[in-house]
C-alpha positions as CSV (number, residue, x, y, z in Angstrom):
1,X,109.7,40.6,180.4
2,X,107.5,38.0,178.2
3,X,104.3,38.5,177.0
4,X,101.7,36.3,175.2
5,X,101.1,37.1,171.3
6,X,97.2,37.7,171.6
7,X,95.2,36.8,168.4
8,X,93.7,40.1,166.9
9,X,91.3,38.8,164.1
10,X,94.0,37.8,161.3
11,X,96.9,39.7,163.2
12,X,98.4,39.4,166.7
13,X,98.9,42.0,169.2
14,X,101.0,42.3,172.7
15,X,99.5,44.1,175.7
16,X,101.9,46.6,176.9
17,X,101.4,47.2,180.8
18,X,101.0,50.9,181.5
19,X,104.0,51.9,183.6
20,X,105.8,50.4,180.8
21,X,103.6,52.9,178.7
22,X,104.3,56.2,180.6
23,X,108.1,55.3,180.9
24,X,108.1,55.1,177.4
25,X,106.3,58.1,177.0
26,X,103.5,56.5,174.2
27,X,100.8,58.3,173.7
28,X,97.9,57.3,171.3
29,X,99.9,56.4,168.5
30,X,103.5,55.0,168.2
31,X,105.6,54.2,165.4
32,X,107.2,50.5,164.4
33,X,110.2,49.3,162.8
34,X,112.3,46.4,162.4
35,X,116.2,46.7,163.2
36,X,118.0,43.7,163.2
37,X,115.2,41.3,163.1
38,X,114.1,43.4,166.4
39,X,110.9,45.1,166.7
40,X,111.3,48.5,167.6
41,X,107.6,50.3,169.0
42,X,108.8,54.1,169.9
43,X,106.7,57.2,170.8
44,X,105.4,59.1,167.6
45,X,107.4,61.6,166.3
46,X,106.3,64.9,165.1
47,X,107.7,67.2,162.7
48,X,108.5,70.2,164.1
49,X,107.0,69.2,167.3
50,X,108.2,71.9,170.1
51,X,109.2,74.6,167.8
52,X,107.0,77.0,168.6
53,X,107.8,77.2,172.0
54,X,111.6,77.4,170.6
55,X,110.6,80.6,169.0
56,X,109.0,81.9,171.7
57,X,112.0,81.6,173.8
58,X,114.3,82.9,171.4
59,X,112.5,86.5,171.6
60,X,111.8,88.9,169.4
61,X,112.5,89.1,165.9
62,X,112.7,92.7,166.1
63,X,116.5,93.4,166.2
64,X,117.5,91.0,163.5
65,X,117.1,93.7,161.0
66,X,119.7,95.6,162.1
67,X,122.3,92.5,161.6
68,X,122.3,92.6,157.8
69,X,123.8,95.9,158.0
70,X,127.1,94.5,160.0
71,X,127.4,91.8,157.3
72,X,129.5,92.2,154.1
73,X,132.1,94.6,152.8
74,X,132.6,97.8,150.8
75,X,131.4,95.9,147.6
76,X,128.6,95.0,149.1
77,X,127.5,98.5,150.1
78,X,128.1,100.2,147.1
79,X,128.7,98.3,144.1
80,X,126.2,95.2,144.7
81,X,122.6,95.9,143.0
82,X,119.8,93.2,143.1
C-alpha cells in the first residue's frame, strides 16, 4: 500500500487507515524505530503489562511457605545461622 507524506506544520505525517489500525492492534500511542533504513510504527509496549492477571492465575501464595522447608540439606538445617 502507498500513502501520501501529509505536511504536518514543519513535520510530515502518514494517515494509517483503521482496519490497518485494529489489525495492528494500536491504540493511542505507538512506538517508532528505524531498522534497516525501515520505519518500524508498533503498538506501545508496557512494562509489566498483563502481570497481574498472571498472578491471579497462578493462585495463592499461601503454600509457598511450606517449599523452603523441602529445600537444602542437613547443613542447612542445623549448622546454617543467618
Amino acid at each position: 500500500m502507498k500513502t501520501d507524506l501529509i505536511r504536518i506544520g514543519n513535520s510530515r505525517g502518514i494517515r494509517i487507515p483503521k482496519p490497518l489500525i485494529e489489525q495492528c492492534g494500536f491504540g493511542d500511542e505507538v512506538e517508532l524505530r528505524v531498522e534497516n533504513e525501515r520505519l518500524i510504527i508498533s503498538p506501545e509496549r508496557l512494562p509489566r503489562r498483563g502481570w497481574e492477571e498472571k498472578f491471579r492465575a497462578a493462585g495463592s501464595s499461601v503454600k509457598d511457605e511450606h517449599l523452603l522447608e523441602k529445600i537444602g540439606n542437613e547443613f542447612d538445617r542445623k549448622e546454617w545461622r543467618w
